[in-house]
N, C-alpha and C positions, 0 to 999 in steps of 0.2 A: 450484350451483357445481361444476366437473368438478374431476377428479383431477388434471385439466394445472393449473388454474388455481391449485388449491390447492399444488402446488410450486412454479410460479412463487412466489404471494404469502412461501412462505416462506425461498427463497432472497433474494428483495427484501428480505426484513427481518432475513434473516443478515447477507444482504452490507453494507445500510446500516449494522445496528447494530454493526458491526465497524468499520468507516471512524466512526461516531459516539465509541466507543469510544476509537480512536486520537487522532482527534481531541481526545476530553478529556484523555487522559494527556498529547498532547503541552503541551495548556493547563496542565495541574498540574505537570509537570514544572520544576525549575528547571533545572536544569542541561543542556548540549548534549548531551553523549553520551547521559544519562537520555532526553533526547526523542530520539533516535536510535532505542532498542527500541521506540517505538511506530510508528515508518514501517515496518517489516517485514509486521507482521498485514494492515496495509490493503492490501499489495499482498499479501502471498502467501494470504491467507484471503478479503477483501472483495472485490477484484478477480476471481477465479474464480467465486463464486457471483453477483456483476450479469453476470456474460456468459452464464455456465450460463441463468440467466434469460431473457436475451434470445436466447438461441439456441434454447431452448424456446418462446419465444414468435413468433420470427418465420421461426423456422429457419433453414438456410443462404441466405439470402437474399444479397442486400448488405448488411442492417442485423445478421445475425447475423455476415457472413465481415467487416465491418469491426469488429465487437465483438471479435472472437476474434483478429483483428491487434492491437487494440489492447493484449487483455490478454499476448499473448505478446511485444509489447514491451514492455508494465511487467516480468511476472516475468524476464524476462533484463536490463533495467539497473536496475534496485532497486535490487538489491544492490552493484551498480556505483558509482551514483551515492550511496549510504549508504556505501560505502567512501570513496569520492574527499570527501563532504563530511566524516565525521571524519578523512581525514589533513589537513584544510583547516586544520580548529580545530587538531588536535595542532599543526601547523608553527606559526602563526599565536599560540599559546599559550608555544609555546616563544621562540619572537622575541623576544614580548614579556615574557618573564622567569616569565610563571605557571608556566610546568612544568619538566619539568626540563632541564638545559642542552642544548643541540643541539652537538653532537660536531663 
């Protein structure tokens, strides 16, 4: 086995066991905001190492220059759409009387 393959395999098993990771905390989690902190790591840590991967593996290709689109739209709306979904719940919570009163 070469030294390419051997960073690949280990970037493939940072990157999934990060999204595996996420994935259980968001299972364990009860509460919304609580599973909130575990969508951050999969895009800002797992999302980088599966493209680093495939960018090593197939280079600038098409299948590397569409991996590397893809990851530079997750890391610019992540955080977007993790904001936009808890002001969802906050409104949504306050409507309905769980939080505190809406002004």
């Amino acid at each position: 086995m070469a030294g390419h393959d051997i960073v690949i395999s280990i970037l493939l098993a940072f990157g999934v066991g990060i999204e595996l990771l996420c994935c259980l905390g968001l299972w364990a989690m009860r509460r919304t905001f609580d599973r909130l902190h575990y969508v951050g790591p999969a895009v800002v840590l797992g999302t980088p190492a599966l493209v680093v991967a495939v960018v090593i593996e197939e280079g600038f290709s098409s299948a590397g220059a569409k991996a590397f689109a893809i990851a530079v739209i997750l890391l610019l709306s992540g955080s977007v759409v993790t904001h936009a979904t808890a002001r969802a719940i906050h409104r949504a919570s306050t409507r309905s009387g769980e939080g505190e009163k809406a002004r």
